[in-house]
Structure formats: C-alpha cells, structure tokens
C-alpha positions as CSV (number, residue, x, y, z in Angstrom):
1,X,14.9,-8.2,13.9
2,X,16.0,-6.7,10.3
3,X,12.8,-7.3,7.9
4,X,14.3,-8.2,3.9
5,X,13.3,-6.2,1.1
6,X,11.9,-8.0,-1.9
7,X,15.5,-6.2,-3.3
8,X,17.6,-8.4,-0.7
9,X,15.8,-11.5,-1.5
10,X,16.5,-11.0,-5.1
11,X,20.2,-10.8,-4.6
12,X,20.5,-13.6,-2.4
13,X,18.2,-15.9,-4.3
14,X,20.0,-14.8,-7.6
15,X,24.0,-13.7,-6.4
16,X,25.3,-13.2,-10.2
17,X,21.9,-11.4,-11.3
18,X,22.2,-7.6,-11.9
19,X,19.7,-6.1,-9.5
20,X,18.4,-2.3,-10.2
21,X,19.7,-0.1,-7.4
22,X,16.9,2.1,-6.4
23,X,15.9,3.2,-3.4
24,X,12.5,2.4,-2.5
25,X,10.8,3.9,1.0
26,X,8.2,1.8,1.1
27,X,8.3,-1.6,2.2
28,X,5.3,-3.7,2.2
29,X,4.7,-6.9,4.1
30,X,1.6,-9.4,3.5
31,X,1.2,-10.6,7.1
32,X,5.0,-11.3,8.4
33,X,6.0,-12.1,5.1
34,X,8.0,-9.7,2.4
35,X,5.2,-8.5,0.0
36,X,7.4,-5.9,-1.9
37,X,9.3,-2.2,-2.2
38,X,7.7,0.7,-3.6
39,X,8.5,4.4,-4.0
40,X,5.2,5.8,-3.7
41,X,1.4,4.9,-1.9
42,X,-1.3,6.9,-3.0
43,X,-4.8,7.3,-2.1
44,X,-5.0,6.0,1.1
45,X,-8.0,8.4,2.1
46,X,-11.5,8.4,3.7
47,X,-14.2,10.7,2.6
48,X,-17.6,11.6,4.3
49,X,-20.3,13.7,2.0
50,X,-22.1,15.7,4.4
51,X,-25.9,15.6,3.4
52,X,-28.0,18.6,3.2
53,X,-31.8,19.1,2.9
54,X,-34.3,22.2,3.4
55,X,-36.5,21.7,6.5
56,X,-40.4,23.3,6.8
57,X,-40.1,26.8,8.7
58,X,-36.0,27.6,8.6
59,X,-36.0,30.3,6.0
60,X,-32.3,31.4,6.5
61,X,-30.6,28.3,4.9
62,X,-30.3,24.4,4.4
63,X,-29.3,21.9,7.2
64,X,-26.4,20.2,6.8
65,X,-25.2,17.1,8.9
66,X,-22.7,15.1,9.0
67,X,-23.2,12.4,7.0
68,X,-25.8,10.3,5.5
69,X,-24.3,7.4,5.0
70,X,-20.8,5.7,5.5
71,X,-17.7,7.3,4.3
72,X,-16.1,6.1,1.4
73,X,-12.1,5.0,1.3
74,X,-9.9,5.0,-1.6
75,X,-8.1,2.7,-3.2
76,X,-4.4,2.4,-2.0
77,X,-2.2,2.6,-4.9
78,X,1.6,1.1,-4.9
79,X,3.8,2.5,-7.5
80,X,6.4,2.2,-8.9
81,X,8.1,-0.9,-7.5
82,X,8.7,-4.7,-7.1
83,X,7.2,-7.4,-6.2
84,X,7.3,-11.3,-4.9
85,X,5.3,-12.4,-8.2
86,X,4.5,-15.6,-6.4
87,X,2.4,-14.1,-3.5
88,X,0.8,-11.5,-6.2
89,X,-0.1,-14.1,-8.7
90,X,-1.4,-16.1,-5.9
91,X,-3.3,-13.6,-3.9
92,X,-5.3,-12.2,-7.1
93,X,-6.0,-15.6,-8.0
94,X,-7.4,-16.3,-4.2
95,X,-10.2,-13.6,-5.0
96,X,-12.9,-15.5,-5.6
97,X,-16.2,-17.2,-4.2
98,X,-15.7,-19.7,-1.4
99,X,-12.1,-18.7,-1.1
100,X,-10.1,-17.0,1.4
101,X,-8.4,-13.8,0.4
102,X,-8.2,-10.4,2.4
103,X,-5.2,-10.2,3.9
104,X,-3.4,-7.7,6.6
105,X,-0.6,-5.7,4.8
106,X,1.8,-3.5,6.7
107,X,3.6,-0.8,5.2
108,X,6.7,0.6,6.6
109,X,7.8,4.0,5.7
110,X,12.0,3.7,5.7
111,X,14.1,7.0,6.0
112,X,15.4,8.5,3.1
113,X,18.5,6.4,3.7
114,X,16.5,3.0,4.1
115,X,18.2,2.4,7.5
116,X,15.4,2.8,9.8
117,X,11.0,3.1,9.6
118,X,9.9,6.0,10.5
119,X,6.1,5.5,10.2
120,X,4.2,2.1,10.0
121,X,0.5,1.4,9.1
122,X,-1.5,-1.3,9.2
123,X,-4.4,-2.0,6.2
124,X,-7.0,-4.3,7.6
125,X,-8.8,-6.5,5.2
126,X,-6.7,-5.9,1.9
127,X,-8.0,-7.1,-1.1
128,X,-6.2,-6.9,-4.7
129,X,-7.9,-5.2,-7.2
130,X,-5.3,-4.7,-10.6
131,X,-1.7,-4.7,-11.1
132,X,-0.4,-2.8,-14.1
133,X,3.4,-3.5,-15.4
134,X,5.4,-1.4,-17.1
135,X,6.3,-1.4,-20.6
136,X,9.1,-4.6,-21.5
137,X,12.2,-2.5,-23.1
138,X,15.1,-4.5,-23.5
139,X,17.0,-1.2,-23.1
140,X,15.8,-0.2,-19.7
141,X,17.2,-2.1,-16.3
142,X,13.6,-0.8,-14.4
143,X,11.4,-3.0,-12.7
144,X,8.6,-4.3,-14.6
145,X,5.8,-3.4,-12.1
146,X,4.0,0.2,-12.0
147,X,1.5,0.1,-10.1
148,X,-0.7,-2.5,-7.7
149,X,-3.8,-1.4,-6.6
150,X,-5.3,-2.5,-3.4
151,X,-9.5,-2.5,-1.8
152,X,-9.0,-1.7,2.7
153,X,-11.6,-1.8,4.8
154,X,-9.5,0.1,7.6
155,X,-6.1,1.1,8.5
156,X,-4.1,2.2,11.9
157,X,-1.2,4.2,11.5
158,X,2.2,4.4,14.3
159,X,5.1,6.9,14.0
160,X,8.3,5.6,15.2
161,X,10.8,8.3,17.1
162,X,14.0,5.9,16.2
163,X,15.8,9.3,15.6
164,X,15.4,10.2,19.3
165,X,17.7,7.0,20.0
166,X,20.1,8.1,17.5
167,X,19.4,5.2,14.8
C-alpha cells in the first residue's frame, strides 16, 4: 500500500499547478488519512526533575530520587512544510469544550530519497496548539507554512529494516 504525500495530492487535485519540488522526510498522517510533509520534527522529548531534599542525621550529602512528580513532554514541533489546510483549520477549530479533538498522528521518517520509511512513531492523544505561516512573498515559490505545533500525551516509536530487503 503506497501512502500519498500532501505533495502528490496537490498535483493530482491541481495537474496544471506549479508544485514546489522539495523533498520533505517527514510524512505525517492524522489517523489513516494524509495530514502533511515536513522537513523537520523537533522537541519530541520527556523530562523527569529528580527531587532532592536533606534528611535528619545524613551529614555527607542530600538525597536525591527519582522524581517527585510526573515527567514533563515537549511540545512536537513540525517545520517547515505543508499542509491539508482543511484538516488543520478543522482540527484547531475542534479544540474546544464538549468537543472531540485529540487525534492519533503517525509520523513516518522516509529515506533521504523518499522511497521507503525508515522509522515510524506513533503520538497518542495529539492536540494542536499554534500554526505559524511564513511570510506571503510574491517572489518566493515556498510553502506558506513554518511551523505547527502539537500537545502528546505519549508516543511509540518502530524502526523499519526495509534496507535489509533491498528496498
């Protein structure tokens, strides 16, 4: 099964369009569906703040443990890429009381020639938190997103050993 890139449905929706090449290594999907292609994902991290304290009678030094409380995750940042506006606008627009909104987003790491994944996570409970767009310029034949920036509660990650079946 080949998965489309948000660039593939661009071309076929609009044939006589002129469509950026770039090559993105990121493909995102909301669900099943195509979310969008991005060059970079940053912060997907998970930090735990070991807690110290003195205790009555140890003289030589503080105790630390392992944590007092839970550890803290970033926020996943997608730059530099494109987007279906449609499931954007309407996901950010979902976040509100009464309404359902976190979603399961996959992200498939592609090999520097876009022919095959070579690593695929899975974000559980996604929630959109901004989008910021690049600047409009006439001049330029970019994208007009920069950055989406997305709230996890957890995420699993596969590698994929396609190069050992010669793919």
């Amino acid at each position: 099964m080949i998965i489309p890139s948000v660039t593939s449905v661009m071309k076929a929706a609009f044939p006589n369009a002129v469509v950026p090449e770039v090559s993105y290594n990121f493909l995102v999907l909301m669900g099943l569906l195509p979310f969008g292609d991005f060059k970079s994902v940053e912060e997907v991290s998970y930090t735990i703040e070991p807690y110290t304290y003195n205790e009555g009678g140890r003289n030589h030094g503080a105790v630390t443990r392992a944590f007092k409380e839970p550890g803290k995750r970033g926020r996943m940042k997608l730059k530099w890429g494109t987007v279906l506006w449609s499931s954007l606008y309407d996901w950010m627009d979902d976040v509100q009381v009464g309404k359902s909104f976190r979603r399961e987003l996959f992200i498939i790491q592609l090999n520097r020639s876009g022919s095959a994944p070579t690593r695929i996570m899975q974000f559980h409970n996604c929630m959109p938190v901004s989008w910021s767009g690049a600047p409009l310029d006439t001049g330029s034949s970019e994208w007009s997103m920069e950055e989406v920036e997305i709230e996890y509660d957890h995420f699993n990650q596969m590698l994929t050993r396609l190069d050992l079946l010669g793919v």
